[in-house]
N, C-alpha and C positions, 0 to 999 in steps of 0.2 A: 504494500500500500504506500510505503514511503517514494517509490520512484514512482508513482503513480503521481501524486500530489506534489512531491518534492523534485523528481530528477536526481541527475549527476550531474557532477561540473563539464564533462563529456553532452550533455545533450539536452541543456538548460535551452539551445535556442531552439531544438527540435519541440518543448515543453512549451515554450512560450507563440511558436509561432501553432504548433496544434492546438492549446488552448484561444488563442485568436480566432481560429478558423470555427473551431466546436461555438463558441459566444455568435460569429455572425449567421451560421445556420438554423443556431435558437432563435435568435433573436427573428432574423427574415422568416423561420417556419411556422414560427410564436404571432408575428405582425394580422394585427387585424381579425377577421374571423381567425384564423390558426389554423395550425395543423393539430389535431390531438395528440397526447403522449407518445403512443406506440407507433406514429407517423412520422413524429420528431425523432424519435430514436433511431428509424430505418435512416431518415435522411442525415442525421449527425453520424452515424456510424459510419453509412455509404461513402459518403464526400468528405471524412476522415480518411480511410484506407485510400481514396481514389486520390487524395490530397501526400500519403504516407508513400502510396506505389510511384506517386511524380518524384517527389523529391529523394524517392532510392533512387530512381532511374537516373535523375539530373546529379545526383552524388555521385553517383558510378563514373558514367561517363568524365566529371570532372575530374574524379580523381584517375582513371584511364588515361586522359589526354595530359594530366600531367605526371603519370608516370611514363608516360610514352608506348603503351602494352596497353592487350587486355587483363582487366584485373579476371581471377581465378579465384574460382567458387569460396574459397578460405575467406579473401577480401571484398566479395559482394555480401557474404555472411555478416561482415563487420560493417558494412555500409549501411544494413537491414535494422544492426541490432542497435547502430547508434542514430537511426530514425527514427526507433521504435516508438520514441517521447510524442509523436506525434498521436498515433490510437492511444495510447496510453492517457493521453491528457482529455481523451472523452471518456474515458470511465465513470467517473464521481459525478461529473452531468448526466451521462445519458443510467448512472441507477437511480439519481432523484427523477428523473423525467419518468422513470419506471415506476416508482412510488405511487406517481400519479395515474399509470397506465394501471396499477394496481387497488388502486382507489383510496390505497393508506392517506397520503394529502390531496389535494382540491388539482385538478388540469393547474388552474392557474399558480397555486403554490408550489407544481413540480415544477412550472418551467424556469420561476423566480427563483426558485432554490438554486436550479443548475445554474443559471446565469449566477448569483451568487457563488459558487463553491467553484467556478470558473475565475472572476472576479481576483476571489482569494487567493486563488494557484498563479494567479499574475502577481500578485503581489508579493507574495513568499516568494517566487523568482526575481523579483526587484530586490528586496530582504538577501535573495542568496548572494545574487551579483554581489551585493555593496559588500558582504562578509569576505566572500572571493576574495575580493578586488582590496581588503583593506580599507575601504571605503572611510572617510567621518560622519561625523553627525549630518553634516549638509549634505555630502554624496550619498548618504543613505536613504535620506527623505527624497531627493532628486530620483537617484535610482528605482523608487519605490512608487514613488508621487507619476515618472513616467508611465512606468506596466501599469497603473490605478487607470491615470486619464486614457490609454486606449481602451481598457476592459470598458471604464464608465461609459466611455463616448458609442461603443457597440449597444450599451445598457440603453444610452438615452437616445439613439438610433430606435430600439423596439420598442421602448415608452412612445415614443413620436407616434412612430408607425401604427401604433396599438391606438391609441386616442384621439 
């Protein structure tokens, strides 16, 4: 659960940029009448992996062309496992979106949850950076304050949308 929510220092941008992607599909699925729970989940799932299979491929290839070779099944394996961060960062959204597909909380508090606990995993990655990095007091809030204002601005993207 912790590389799920937290990551590694190896694949914090894989984390950050999967959790971006997972926030604008709720958010756009969520917009308006909505998609229901178990409809959000197909599509955050789908166009995670469809998002996770791009950016192996476009890994690959980059690091191919600069090794000057094709890379061999050992190194596409390490290419796979350090993209992974991307499905991985829709888990804890798409099981509260479940929540709701379950009827445990309300449609609209599962999708609020996920977008929140998305939210959160941008910010802990802000949090990670600054610790990484040695960061101070000001580069912490900065580091933190940035992952915030994207996650919000997807937030107040679906707020918009929704009302």
């Amino acid at each position: 659960m912790h590389r799920i929510v937290a990551g590694t220092p190896e694949d914090m941008a894989a984390t950050v940029f999967g959790t971006i992607v997972v926030l604008a599909v709720i958010a756009a699925g969520s917009g308006g009448k909505g998609l229901g729970p178990w409809a959000l989940v197909e599509l955050v799932v789908g166009t995670t992996l469809v998002f996770w299979l791009g950016h192996v491929y476009a890994h690959a290839l980059g690091e191919s062309v600069k090794l000057g070779r094709r890379l061999d099944w050992r190194e596409i394996g390490f290419v796979t496992r350090r993209q992974a961060a991307i499905p991985l960062a829709a888990v804890a959204p798409v099981m509260a979106l479940g929540l709701g597909g379950l009827g445990v909380v309300s449609e609209r508090g599962a999708v609020w949850l996920s977008l929140s606990l998305a939210v959160v995993t941008l910010g802990v990655q802000g949090l990670r950076y600054a610790r990484l990095e040695h960061l101070g007091r000001t580069g912490t809030v900065v580091a933190v304050g940035v992952n915030l204002v994207i996650g919000l601005a997807i937030v107040a993207l679906k707020a918009t949308i929704t009302h």
